[in-house]
N, C-alpha and C positions, 0 to 999 in steps of 0.2 A: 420497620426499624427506623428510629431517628437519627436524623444527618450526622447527631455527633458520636452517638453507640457505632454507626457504622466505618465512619471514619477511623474510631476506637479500634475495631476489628479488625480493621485492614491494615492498620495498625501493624497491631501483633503480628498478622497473618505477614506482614512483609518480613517485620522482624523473625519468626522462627524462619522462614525459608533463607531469609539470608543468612539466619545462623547455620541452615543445614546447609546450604553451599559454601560456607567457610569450612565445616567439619568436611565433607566431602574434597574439599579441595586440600586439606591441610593431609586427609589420608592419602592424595595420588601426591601431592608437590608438597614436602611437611618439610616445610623451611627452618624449622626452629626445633626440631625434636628428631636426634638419633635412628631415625629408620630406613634411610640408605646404608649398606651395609658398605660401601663403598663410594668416594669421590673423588675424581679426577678432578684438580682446581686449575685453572689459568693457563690451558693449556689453547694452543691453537689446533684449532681441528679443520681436521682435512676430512671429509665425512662420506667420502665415496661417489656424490653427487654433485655437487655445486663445483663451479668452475674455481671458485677461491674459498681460500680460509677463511676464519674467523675464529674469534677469542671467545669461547665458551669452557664451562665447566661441565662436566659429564658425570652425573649419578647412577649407581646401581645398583639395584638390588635383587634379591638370588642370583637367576640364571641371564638376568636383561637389564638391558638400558632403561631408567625410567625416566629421567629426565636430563634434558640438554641445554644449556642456557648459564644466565648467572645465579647460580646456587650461595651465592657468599655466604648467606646468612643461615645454610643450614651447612648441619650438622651427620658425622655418622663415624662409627668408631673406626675405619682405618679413611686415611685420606691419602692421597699420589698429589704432589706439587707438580705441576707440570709446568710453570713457569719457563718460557724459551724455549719448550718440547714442541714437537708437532703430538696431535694424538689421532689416529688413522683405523680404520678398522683393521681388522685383524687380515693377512695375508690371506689367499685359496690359493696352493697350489693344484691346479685343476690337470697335472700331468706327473703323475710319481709312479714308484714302484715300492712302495713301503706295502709289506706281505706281513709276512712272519715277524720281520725284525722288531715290527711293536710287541711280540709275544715273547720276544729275549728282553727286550728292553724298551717298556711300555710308555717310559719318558719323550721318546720322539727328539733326541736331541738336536743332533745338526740343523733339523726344519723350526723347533717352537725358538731357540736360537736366533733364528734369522727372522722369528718374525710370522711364520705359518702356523696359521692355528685351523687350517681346515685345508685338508688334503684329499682328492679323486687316484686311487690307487687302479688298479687292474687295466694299464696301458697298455700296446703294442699286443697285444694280441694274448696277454698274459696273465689271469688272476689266478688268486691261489682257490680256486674250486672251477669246474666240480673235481672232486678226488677220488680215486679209487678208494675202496677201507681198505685193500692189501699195497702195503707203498712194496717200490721197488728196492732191492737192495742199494743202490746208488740214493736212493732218497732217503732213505735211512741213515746212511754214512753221512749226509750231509747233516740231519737234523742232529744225529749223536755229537756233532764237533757243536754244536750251538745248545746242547744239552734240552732237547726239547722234544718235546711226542705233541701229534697233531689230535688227532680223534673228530675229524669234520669230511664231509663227503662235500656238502652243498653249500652255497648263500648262505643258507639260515644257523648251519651250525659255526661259521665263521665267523660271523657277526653275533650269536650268542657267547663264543669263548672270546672275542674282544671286550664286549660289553662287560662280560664276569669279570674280565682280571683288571681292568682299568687303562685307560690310556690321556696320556698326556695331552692328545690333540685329537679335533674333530676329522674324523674317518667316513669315507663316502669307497663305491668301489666301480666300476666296470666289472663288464662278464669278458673273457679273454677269446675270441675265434681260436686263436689257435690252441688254448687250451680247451675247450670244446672240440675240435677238431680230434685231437690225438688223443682225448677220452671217449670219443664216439669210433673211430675209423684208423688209429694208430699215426703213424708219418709218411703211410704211402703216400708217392705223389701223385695223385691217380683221383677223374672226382669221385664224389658220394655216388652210393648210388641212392633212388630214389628211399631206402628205407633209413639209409642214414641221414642221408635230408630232413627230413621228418625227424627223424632224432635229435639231429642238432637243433631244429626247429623247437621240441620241446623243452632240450636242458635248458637254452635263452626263456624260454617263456619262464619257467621255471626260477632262472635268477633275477628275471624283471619284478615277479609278485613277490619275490625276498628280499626288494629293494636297490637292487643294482641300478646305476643311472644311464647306463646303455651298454653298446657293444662295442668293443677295441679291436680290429687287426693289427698283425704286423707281416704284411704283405709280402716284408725284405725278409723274412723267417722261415726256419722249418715250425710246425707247417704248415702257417697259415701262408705260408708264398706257395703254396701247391691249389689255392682257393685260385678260380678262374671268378671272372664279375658277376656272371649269373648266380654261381655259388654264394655271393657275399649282397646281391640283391636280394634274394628268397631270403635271409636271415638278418638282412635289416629291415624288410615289411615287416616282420614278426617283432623287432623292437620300437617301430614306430606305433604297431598299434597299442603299444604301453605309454609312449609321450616319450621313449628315450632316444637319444643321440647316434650318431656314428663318430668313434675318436679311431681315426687310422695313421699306423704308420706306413707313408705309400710306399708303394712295390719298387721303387728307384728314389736316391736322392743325391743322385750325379748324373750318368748320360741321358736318362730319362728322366728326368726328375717332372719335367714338361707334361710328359703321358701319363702318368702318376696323377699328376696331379688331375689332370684329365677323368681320369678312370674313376677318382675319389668322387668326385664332383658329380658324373655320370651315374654311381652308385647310390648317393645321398638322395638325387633328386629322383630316379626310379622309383627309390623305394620311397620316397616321399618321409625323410626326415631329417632333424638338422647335421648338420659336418662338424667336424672338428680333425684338422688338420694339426697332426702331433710335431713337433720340431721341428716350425715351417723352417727349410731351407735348401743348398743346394751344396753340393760338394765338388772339390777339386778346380782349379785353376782354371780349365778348360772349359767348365759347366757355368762359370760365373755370370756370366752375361745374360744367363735361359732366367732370371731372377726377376726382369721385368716381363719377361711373356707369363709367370708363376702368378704374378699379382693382378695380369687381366686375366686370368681364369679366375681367380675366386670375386675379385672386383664385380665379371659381367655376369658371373652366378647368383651375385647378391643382388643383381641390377633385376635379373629373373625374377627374385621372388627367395630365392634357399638361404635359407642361415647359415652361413657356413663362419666360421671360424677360423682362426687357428692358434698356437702357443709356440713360444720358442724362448730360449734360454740365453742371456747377456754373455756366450761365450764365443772363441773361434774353434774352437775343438769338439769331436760327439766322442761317447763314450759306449764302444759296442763290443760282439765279440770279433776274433781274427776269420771265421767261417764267413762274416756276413760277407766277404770278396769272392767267395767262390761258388761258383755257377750253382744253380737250386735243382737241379739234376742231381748233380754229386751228392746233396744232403739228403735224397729219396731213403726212408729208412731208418732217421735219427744218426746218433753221433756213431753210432758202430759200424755202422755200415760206408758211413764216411771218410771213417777210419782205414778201412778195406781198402776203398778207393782210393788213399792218400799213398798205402801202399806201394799199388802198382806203379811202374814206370810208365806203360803208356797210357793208362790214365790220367796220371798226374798230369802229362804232356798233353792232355787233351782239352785240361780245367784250363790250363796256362793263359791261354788266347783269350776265355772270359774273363778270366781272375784282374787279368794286366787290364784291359778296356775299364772294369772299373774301381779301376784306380788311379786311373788316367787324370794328372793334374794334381795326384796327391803321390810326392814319393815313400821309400818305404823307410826314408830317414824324417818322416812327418806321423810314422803309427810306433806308438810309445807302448811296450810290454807293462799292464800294469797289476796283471793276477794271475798267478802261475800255481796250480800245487805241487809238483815233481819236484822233492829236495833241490833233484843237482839242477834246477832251474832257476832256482831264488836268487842266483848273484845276477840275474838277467834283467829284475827286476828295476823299471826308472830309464831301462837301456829302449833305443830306438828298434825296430827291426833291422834298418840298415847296418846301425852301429854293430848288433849284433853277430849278424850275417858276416860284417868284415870281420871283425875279430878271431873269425873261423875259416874265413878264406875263402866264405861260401856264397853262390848266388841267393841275394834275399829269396825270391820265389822258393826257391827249394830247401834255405831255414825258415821258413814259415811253415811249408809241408812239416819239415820233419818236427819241428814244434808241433804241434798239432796232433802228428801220431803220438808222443810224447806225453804229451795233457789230455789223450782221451778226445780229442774235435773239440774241446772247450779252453778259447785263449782269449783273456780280458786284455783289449784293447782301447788307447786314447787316438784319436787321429783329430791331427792339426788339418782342418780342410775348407773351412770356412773363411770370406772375406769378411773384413772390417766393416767395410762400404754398407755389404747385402747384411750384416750384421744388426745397422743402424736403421737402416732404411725396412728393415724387417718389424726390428721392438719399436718402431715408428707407426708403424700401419695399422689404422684403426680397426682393422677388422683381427687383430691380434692382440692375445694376453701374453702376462708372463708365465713360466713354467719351471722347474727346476730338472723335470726329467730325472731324477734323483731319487734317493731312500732315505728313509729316516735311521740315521746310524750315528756310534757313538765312537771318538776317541779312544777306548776304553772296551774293555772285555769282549768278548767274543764277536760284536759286527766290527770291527777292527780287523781288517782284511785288507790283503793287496796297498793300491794306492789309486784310492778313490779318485772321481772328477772332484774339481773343487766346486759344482753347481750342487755337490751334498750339502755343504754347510754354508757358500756364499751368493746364491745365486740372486736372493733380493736385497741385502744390503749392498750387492754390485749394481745391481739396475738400478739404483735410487739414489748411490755413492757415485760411481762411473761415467754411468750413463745419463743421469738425469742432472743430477752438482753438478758434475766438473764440466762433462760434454755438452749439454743441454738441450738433450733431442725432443726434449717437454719438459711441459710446466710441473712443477710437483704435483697438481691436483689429478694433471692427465693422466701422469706417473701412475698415482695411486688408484683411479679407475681400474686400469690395466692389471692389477693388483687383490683385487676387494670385488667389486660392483660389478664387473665385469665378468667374470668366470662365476659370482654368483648366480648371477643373469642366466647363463647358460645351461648351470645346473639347476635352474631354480628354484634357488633360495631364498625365495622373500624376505627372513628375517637375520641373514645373514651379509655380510660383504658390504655393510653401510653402518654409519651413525646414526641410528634418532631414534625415539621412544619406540619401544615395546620388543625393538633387535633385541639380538642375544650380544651380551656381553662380551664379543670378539675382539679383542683391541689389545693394538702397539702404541706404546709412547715411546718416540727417538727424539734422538736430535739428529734434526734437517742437514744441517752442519761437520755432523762427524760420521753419518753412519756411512760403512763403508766395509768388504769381506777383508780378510787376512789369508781367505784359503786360495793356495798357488797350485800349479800342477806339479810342483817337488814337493810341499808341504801342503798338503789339501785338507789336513784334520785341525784346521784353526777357524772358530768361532769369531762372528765378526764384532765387529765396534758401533759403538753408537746407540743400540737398543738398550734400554733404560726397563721397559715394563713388556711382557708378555702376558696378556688377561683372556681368559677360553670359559665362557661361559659363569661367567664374573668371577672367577679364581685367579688369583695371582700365581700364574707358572716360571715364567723367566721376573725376576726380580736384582736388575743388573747382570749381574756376574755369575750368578747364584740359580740356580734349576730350584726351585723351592719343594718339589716332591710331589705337588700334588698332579692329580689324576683325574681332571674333569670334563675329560674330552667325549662323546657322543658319537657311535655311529650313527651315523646319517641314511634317511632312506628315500631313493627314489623314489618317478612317480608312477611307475606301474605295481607300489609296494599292494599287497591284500593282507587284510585283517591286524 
């Protein structure tokens, strides 16, 4: 070929490829042509990684991020100003108990609200599977008042009637010990013996390959607090060899809280898999100070080699029932038999001595009545225990019993028990996320019950508003880790809990400046301030003020999921 034919050739040859790398490029990044279906403009992003912001605009199309940068110059048929917004990935609250209540009301509101667009349910010891198919009369009564029939035994049928009906937010689950426990072996408290061992050994395996992301105790419970450590090491080998977790709620978090956590830590690394320490902290006045020995056990755990973790919520109050004070002997049985024992006189006089120790540092004008069903109980409601107790002339100890007998062993309690101090110094520590410990419930129709904790509807425009604005225990970007990136991490979610190309489309746009909860412990059903955009797999959910209806939320599957 002659120098100038070839030069000719080459020519060309540069020319079509650079025309195919303009067309190629205009398909992934089409600056001038309508096909992002969505753009975030001018907003500052806080992207779950990087120590600081920066001013970029964010594109999406379907279900993901596709590009991140300055888009000025394109185009797509809806656009978000986010001008003086921050714009953040989407919340995980990686510690809830949202069950059923997405199946009365699939919206998710108090959590997509605040900001959570991916939540880890099946805590403390507690999923809704496995189920028996014959429910119990009492389980029945409760779903008739919330108008609903289940039809699910396992994992899988739970996660397909989610999927069918539609949900506002991304759903992830735990397998529950103590629900395992009391569908294998009932509430005795007595252990397995080796054939239910094996049992419970397989319904775990069983919700690991249906996608569960690990195993929850709640240790303070009937009845997973009748589990001894060997019992809850044999059943966390069996979740590690799936790659899942251990999230516990430990067996004390007051005069033990120290061996608790002990025991957690001892259990995770036995059975060789990671922690997750549920609502780190410690309770009552007296227990305060055990908060710096709490943080060199998980500290020189992680120094070992263990992942351990843990979550806790921007409040001073937990939110439990009135039983969890009294001795785990007495609950051998479930609520009926509890009930028996509350009876007796010299029973009762027997619980006394454990019940008082823990609650030691917490009085009973600090545990707030806040869900009662017994008609002639409901002017009780908002009232103290103490308060109550005087008003009757009676020693609290023995209006608590008799409440109790009253509501059947089931009394919804708030207790004020937490320091401010060990509060900060808790949503401080890196080896800690946030949590809301909470449900996804609504204002409004049937989960409109009692009177909720306010960590239902404020718990992260509090950490963000409270604790991060006003008080300053971190930087926003740290903030938002804690948030996003971090409880992704955990659950492993690669394409979740961060900003940048090819994520799914999880994102809040606020303002830095305003967001802040409005829910109190006398009014807790108020939505907070400041969130502007709620986005769940590039759909527009919260839009201001406004719940927009849609329903693009995704159960999520672990990683011991099969087929």
């Amino acid at each position: 070929m002659k120098r100038r034919e070839f030069l000719k050739s080459s020519a060309q040859a540069a020319l079509w490829l650079g025309l195919a790398k303009s067309l190629r490029a205009d398909r992934l990044f089409p600056q001038d042509r309508a096909v992002f279906d969505l753009i975030i403009k001018n907003g500052t992003v806080i992207d779950g990684i990087a120590d600081s912001p920066f001013r970029a605009d964010v594109a999406i199309a379907g279900e993901r991020i596709v590009a991140v940068g300055d888009l000025q110059a394109a185009r797509a048929p809806a656009t978000i100003e986010a001008s003086g917004r921050v714009v953040t990935p989407g919340f995980i609250d990686i510690h809830t108990h949202t069950g059923i209540e997405l199946l009365v009301n699939p919206k998710g509101e108090s959590k997509i609200r605040q900001g959570v667009t991916t939540e880890l349910s099946g805590n403390c010891g507690g999923s809704e599977f496995p189920r028996e198919k014959e429910l119990s009369a009492g389980e029945l009564e409760s779903l008739e008042k919330l108008n609903l029939k289940l039809g699910w035994v396992d994992l899988g049928g739970y996660r397909d009637r989610l999927s069918r009906e539609g949900i506002g937010l991304n759903h992830a689950t735990l397998v529950g010990h103590g629900t395992v426990r009391a569908y294998v072996m009932g509430e005795e408290k007595r252990p397995p013996t080796p054939a239910e061992l094996d049992r419970m050994k397989a319904v775990i395996a069983e919700a690991m390959e249906q996608g569960a992301f690990g195993l929850s105790s709640g240790l303070e419970y009937t009845p997973g607090g009748f589990a001894d450590i060997q019992e809850m090491i044999a059943l966390c080998r069996v979740v590690a060899g799936y790659g899942g977790f251990y999230a516990t709620h430990i067996r004390s978090e007051d005069s033990r809280a120290v061996e608790a956590v002990a025991e957690a830590v001892a259990i995770a690394e036995t059975a060789g898999l990671p922690l997750q320490i549920s609502h780190f902290k410690v309770c009552g006045t007296t227990n305060w100070w055990k908060m710096t020995m709490m943080f060199d056990l998980i500290e020189r755990a992680k120094e070992r080699g263990l992942e351990v973790t843990a979550d806790a919520y921007p409040y001073l109050a937990y939110n439990t029932g009135l039983s969890v004070f009294f001795p785990q002997w007495a609950l051998d049985g479930g609520d009926e038999a509890f009930v028996a024992r509350l009876k007796s006189p010299e029973t009762r006089r027997r619980m006394r001595p454990e019940a008082m120790e823990k609650l030691e540092g917490t009085p009973w004008e600090n545990i707030l009545l806040v869900d009662l069903e017994a008609k002639e109980n409901k002017r009780l409601l908002g009232q103290t225990v103490g308060q109550a107790a005087a008003a009757k002339n009676q020693d609290p100890y023995e209006f608590a019993c008799d409440l109790l007998i009253q509501e059947g062993g089931d009394v919804s309690i708030i207790g004020f028990g937490m320091s401010e101090e060990n509060t900060v110094r808790v949503l401080r520590h890196p080896q800690v996320m946030i949590a809301s410990d909470g449900s996804a419930l609504a204002p409004y129709g049937p989960l409109r019950s009692g009177i909720p904790h306010p960590r239902n509807y404020g718990t992260y425009p509090r950490f963000l508003g409270h604790y991060v604005r006003e008080k300053k225990i971190l930087t926003l970007p740290g903030a938002v880790k804690k948030v996003s990136s971090m409880p992704a991490a955990k659950l492993g979610l690669k394409d979740r809990g961060v900003i940048r190309k090819g994520a799914f489309a999880d994102l809040v746009v606020f303002d830095a400046e305003r967001i802040l909860d409005r829910a109190t412990y006398t009014e807790p059903e108020k939505y907070p301030t400041g969130i502007d955009y709620v986005i769940v797999n590039g759909r527009v959910v919260v839009d201001h003020d406004r719940h927009t209806g849609a329903l693009p939320g995704k159960f999520l599957l672990g990683p011991g999921r099969k087929g």
